[in-house]
LUMBADO-317539 format. One line per 3 residues: number of its first residue (from 1); their letters; for each residue z, y, x of C-alpha. Coordinates in Angstrom, 2 decimals. Each point is the difference from the previous one (the first is absolute). Layout:
REM LUMBADO-317539
NUM = a = Z,Y,X ~ ...;
This chain:
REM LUMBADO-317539
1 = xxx = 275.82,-20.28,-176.93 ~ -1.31,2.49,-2.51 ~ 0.25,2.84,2.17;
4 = xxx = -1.46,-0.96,2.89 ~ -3.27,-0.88,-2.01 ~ 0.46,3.30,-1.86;
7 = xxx = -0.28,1.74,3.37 ~ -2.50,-2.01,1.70 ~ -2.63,0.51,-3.68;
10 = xxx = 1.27,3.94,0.26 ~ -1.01,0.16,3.77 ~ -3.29,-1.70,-0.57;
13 = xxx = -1.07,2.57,-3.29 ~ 0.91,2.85,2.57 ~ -1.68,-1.60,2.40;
16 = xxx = -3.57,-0.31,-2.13 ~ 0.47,3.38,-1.37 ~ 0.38,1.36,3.42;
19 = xxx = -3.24,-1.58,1.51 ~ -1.99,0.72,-3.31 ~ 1.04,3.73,0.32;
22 = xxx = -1.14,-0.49,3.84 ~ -3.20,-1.31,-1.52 ~ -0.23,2.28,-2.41;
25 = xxx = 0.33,2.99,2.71 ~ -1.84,-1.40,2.32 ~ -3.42,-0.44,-2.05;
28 = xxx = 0.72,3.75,-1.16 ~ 0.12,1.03,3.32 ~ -2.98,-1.70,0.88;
31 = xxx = -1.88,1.39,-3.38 ~ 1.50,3.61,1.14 ~ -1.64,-0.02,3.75;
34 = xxx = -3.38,-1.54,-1.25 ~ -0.20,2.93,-2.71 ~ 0.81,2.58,2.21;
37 = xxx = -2.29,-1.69,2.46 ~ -2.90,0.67,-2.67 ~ 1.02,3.06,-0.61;
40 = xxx = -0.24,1.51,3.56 ~ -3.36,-1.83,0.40 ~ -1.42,1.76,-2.95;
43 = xxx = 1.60,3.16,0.68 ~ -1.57,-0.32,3.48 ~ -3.63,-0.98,-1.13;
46 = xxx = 0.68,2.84,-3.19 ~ 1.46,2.63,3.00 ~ -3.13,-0.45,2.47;
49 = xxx = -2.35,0.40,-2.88 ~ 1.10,3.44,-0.21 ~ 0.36,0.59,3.75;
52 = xxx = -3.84,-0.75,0.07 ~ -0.89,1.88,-2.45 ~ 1.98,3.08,1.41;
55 = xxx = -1.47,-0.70,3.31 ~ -4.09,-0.13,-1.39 ~ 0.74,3.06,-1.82;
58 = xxx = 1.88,2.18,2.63 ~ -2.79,-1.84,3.03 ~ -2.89,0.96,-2.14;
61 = xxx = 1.39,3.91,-0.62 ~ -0.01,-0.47,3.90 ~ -3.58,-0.73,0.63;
64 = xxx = -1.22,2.23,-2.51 ~ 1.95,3.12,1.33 ~ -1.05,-1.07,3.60;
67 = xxx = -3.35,0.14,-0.59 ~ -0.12,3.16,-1.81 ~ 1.99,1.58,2.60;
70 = xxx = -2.58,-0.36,2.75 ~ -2.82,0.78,-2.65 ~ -1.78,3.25,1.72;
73 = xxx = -0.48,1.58,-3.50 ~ 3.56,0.32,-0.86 ~ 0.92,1.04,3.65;
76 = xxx = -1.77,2.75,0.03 ~ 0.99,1.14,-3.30 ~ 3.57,0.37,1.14;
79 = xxx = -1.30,2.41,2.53 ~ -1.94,2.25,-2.01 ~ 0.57,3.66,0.22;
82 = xxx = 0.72,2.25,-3.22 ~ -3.72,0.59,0.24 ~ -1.47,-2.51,-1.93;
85 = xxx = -3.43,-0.62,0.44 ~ -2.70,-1.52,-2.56 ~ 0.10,-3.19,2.63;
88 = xxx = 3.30,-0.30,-0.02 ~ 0.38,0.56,-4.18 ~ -2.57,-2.98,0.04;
91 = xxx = 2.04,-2.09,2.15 ~ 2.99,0.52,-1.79 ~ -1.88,-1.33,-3.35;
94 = xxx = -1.36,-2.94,1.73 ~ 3.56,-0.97,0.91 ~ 1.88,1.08,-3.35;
97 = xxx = -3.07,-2.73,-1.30 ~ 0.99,-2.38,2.36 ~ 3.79,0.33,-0.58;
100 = xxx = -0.64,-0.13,-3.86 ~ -2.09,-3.49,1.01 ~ 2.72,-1.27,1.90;
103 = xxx = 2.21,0.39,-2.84 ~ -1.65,-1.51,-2.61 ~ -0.86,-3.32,2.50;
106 = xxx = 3.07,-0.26,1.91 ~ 2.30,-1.79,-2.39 ~ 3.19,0.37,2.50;
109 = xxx = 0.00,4.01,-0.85 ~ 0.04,2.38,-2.94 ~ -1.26,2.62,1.66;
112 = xxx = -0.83,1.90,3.82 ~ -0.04,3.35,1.10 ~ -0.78,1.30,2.85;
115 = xxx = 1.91,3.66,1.68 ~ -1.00,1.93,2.66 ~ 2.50,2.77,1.11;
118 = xxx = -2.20,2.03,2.19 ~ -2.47,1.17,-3.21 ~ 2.93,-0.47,-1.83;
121 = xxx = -2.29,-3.02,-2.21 ~ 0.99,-2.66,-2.34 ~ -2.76,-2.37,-1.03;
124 = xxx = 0.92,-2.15,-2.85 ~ -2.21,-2.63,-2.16 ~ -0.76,2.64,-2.19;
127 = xxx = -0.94,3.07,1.91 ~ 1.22,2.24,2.93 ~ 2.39,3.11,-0.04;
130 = xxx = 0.68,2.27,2.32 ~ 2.89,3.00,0.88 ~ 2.78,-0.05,-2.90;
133 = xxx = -2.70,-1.74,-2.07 ~ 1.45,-3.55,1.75 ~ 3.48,0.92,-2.26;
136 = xxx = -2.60,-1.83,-3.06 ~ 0.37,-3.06,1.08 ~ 2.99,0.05,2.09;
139 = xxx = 1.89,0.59,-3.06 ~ -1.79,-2.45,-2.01 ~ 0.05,-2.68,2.36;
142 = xxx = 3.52,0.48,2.53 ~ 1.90,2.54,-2.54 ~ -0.46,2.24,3.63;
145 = xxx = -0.66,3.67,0.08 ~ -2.72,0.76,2.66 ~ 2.63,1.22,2.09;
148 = xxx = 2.27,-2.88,-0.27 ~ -3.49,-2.08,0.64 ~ -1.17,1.58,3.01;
151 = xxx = 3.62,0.09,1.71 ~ 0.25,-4.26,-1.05 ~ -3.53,-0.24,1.68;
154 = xxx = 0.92,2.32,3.57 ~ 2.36,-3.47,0.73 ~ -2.12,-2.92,1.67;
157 = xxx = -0.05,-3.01,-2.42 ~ -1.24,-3.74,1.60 ~ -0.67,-2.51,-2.76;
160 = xxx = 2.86,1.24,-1.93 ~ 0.75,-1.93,-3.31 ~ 2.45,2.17,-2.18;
163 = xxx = 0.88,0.69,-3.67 ~ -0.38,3.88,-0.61 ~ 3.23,0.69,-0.82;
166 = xxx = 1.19,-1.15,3.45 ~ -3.04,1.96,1.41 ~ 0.92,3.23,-1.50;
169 = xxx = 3.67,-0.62,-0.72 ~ 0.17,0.74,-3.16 ~ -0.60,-2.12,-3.84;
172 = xxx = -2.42,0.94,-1.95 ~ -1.54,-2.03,-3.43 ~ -2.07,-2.33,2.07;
175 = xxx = 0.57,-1.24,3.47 ~ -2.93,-1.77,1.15 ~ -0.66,-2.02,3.47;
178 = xxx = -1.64,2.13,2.34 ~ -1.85,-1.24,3.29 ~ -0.58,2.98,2.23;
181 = xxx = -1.64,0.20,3.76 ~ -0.45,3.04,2.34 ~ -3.09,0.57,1.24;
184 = xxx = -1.51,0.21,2.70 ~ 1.84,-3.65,0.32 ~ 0.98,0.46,3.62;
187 = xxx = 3.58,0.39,0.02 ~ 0.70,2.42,2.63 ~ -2.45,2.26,-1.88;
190 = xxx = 0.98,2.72,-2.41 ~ -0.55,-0.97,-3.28 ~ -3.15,2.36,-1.66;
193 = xxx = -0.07,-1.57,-3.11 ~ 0.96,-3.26,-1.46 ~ -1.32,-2.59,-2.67;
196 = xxx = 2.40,-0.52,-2.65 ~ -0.53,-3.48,-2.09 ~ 1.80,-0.68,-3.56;
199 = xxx = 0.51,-3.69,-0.04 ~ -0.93,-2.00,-3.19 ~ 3.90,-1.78,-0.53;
202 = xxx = -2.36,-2.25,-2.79 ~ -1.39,-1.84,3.05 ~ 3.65,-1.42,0.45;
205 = xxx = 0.48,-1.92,-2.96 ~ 3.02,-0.50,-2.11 ~ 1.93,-1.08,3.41;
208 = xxx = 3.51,-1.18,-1.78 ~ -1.14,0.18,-3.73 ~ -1.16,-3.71,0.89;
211 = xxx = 0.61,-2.41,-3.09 ~ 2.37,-2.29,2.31 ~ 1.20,2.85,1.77;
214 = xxx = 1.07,2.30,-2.92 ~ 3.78,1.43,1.71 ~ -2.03,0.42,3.47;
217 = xxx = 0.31,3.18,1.90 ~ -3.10,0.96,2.71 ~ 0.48,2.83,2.30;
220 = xxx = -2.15,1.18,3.00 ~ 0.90,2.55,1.93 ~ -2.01,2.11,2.68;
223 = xxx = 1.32,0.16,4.07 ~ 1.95,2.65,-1.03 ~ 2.09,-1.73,-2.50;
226 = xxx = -1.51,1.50,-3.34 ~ -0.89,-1.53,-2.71 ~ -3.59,-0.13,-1.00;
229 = xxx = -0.06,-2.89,-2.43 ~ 2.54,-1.56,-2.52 ~ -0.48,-1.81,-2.85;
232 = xxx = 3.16,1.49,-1.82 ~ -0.31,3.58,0.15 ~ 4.48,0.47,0.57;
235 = xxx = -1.27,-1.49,3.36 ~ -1.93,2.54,1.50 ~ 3.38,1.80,1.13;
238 = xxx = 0.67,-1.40,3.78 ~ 3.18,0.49,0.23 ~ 0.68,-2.35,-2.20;
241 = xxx = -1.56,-3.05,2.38 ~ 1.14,-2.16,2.88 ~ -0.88,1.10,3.14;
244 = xxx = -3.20,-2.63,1.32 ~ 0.02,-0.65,3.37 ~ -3.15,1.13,2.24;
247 = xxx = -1.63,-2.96,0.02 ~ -3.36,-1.03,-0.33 ~ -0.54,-3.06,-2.65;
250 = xxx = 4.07,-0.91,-0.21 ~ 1.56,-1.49,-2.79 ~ 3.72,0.83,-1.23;
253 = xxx = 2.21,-0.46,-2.85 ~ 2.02,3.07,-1.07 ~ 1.90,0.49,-2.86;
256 = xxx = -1.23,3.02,-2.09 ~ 0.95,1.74,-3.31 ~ 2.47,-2.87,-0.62;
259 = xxx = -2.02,-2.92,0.40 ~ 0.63,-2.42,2.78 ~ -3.10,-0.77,1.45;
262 = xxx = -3.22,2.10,0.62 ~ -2.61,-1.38,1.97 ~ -2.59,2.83,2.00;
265 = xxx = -2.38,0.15,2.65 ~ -0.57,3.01,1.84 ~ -3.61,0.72,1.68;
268 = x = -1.41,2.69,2.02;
């Protein structure tokens, strides 16, 4: 008679420790999804607060290098024979004035210059050189010789946002953004010049430094698959990344560097 019972109280003890373990797993589960649930939600709102940001910055670089593409002064500048005249020497100073102006009011940019390969010009903020002269700045500024500039600016660039050492293939100390458009703008024109625009990275933020974000990795990349922005500078090498579908505003998870789940958006 004893053993019977002994079964029947041993069956029921399994039995309640088997549906409290149920229990147990279930609410965990439940816990688990709503967690992650929040965490995709504020990785999304966290995510297209830097999307917006990148796309204010890179659309305002766009306007501003639009308009001063079609601006008559700087046109005709790019076509200005070795013969300079006292006109044209005023021009030029009018627009290294107005270049310097831009620089100091535009908070999206460091600086702007502006090249002309016919008179073989560069105009910067700061004044205007001309000949082997241009080596000045393009050492200062690219870590380019003036031959190594001119031969970068005889190749047509359209709204181009690069890092320099994937412009000019090779590292050097710094390695700033670049934004960089042919002129005239026209593209089945022949590039006589271009305007070359150092982008202020400050304007950006501390994307991925965020308090509740501190293990968070942010990386854009241009249309050419190059990286122009991370927040952890080991990043910046591309082979390292997934490959992101061409996609405009898409969402994936990919699994990067060892951790399971990375959520990106990719824009124009």
């Amino acid at each position: 008679m004893k053993k019977p019972l002994l079964v029947k109280w041993l069956l029921t003890y399994l039995t309640f420790i088997f549906v409290s373990v149920l229990f147990i797993v279930g609410t965990y589960r439940i816990y688990l999804i709503s967690i992650t649930e929040d965490l995709r939600r504020t990785n999304q709102v966290y995510l297209e607060q830097i999307v917006n940001q990148f796309n204010y910055t890179i659309q305002s670089l766009n306007q501003l290098v639009y308009s001063l593409s079609w601006e008559s002064r700087l046109l005709r500048l790019t076509n200005l024979d070795q013969d300079i005249s006292s006109f044209d020497r005023y021009e030029i100073y009018n627009v290294q004035n107005n270049l310097a102006l831009i620089s100091v009011s535009n908070s999206s940019l460091v600086s702007i210059a502006l090249y002309g390969s016919k008179p073989d010009l560069l105009i910067t903020g700061g004044s205007a050189y001309f000949g082997n002269l241009i080596e000045l700045p393009t050492l200062s500024a690219y870590h380019l010789t003036a031959e190594e500039f001119r031969a970068l600016m005889d190749v047509r660039h359209d709204q181009v946002v690069i890092r320099l050492s994937d412009w000019k293939k090779v590292t050097s100390s710094t390695n700033p953004l670049l934004y960089i458009q042919s002129i005239p703008f026209g593209l089945g024109e022949s590039p006589r010049g271009a305007l070359l625009v150092t982008v202020n990275e400050g304007v950006f933020g501390s994307f991925g430094r965020n308090v509740w974000f501190p293990d968070s990795i942010v990386v854009v990349r241009n249309n050419l698959g190059q990286v122009v922005y991370a927040n952890r500078d080991q990043y910046y090498n591309v082979q390292i990344l997934p490959e992101i579908p061409k996609a405009n505003h898409s969402q994936k998870e990919v699994s990067l560097d060892g951790r399971d789940y990375i959520l990106f958006q990719e824009i124009d």
